[in-house]
C-alpha positions as CSV (number, residue, x, y, z in Angstrom):
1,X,4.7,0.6,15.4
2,X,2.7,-1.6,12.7
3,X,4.5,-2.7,9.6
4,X,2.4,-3.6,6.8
5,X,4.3,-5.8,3.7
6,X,2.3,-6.2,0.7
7,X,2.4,-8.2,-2.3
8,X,-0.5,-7.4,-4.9
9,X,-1.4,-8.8,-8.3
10,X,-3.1,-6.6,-11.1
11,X,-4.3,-7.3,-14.4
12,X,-1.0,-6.6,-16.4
13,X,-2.7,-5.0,-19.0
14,X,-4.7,-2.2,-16.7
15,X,-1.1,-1.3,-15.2
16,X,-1.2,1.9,-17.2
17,X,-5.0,2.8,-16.4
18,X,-4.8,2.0,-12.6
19,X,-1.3,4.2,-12.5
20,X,-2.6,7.2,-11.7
21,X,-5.4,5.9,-9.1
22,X,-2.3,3.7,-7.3
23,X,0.0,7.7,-7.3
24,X,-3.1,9.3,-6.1
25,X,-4.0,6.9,-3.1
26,X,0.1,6.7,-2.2
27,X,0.2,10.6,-2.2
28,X,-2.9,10.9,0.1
29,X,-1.6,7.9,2.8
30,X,1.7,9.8,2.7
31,X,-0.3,12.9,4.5
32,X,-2.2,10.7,7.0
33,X,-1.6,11.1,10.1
34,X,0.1,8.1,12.0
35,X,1.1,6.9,9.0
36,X,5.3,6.6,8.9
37,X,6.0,5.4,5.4
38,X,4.3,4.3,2.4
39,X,6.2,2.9,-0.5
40,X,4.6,0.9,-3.5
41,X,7.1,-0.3,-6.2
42,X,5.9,-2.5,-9.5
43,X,8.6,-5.2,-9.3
44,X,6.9,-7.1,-12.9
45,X,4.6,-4.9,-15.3
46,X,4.5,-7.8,-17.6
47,X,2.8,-9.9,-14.5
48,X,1.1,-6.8,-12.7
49,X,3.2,-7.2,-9.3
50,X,3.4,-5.1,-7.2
51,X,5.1,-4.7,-3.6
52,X,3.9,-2.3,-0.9
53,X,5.7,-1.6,2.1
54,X,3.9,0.4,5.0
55,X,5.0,1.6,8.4
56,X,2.1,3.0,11.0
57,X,2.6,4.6,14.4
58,X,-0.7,2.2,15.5
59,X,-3.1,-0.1,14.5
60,X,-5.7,2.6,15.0
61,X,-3.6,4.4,12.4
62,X,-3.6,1.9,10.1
63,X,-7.5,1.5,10.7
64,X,-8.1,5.1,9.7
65,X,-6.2,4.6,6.8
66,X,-8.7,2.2,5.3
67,X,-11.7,4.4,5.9
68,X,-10.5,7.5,4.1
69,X,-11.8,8.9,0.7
70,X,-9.0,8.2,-0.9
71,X,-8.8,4.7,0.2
72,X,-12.2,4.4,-0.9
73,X,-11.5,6.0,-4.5
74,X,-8.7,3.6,-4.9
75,X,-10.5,0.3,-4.1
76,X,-13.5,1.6,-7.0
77,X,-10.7,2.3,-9.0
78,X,-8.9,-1.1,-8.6
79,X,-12.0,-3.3,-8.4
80,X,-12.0,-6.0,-11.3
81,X,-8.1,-5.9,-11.7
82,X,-6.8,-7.1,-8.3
83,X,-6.0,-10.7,-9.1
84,X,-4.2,-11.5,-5.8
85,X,-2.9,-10.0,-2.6
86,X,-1.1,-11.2,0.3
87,X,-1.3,-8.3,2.9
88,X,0.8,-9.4,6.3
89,X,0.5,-6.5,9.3
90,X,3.5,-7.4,12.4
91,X,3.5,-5.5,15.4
92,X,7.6,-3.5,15.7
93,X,8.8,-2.6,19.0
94,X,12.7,-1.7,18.4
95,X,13.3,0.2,15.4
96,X,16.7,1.1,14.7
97,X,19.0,1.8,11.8
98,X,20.4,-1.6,10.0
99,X,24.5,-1.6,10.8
100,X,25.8,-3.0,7.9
């Protein structure tokens, strides 16, 4: 399994236009196939953070992902307002529920 942990910076003030491009592209991934998970929170609209969270059954998965359509539509529609991101991919071979 490949986990993918995000950490991307937009332009605070095109939060509100880029919103429905960043639903659209986290709708698609959801139906991929290989893909496990996909979650994208804003932790800070007023400093355009946001956090994405990904879980892959392969790196060939993952790969696929980022030579969709909708991957495509979502980087034209992001383009200019991306100010940083820190993507990190780790390789997961135990997975098992977190006993508290």
């Amino acid at each position: 399994m490949i986990i993918v942990i995000a950490r991307a910076e937009f332009d605070p003030a095109r939060l509100d236009e880029l919103q429905p491009a960043l639903d659209a592209m986290m709708r698609a991934t959801w139906e991929e196939s290989g893909c496990l998970g996909y979650s994208m929170a804003i932790e800070s609209r007023e400093q355009g953070i946001a956090m994405i969270v990904e879980r892959w059954e392969s790196a060939a998965a993952l790969k696929a992902h980022f030579a969709t359509p909708h991957m495509a539509a979502f980087n034209a529609a992001v383009m200019g307002a991306v100010r940083d991101l820190d993507a990190r991919m780790y390789d997961a071979s135990n997975e098992r529920p977190l006993a508290v």
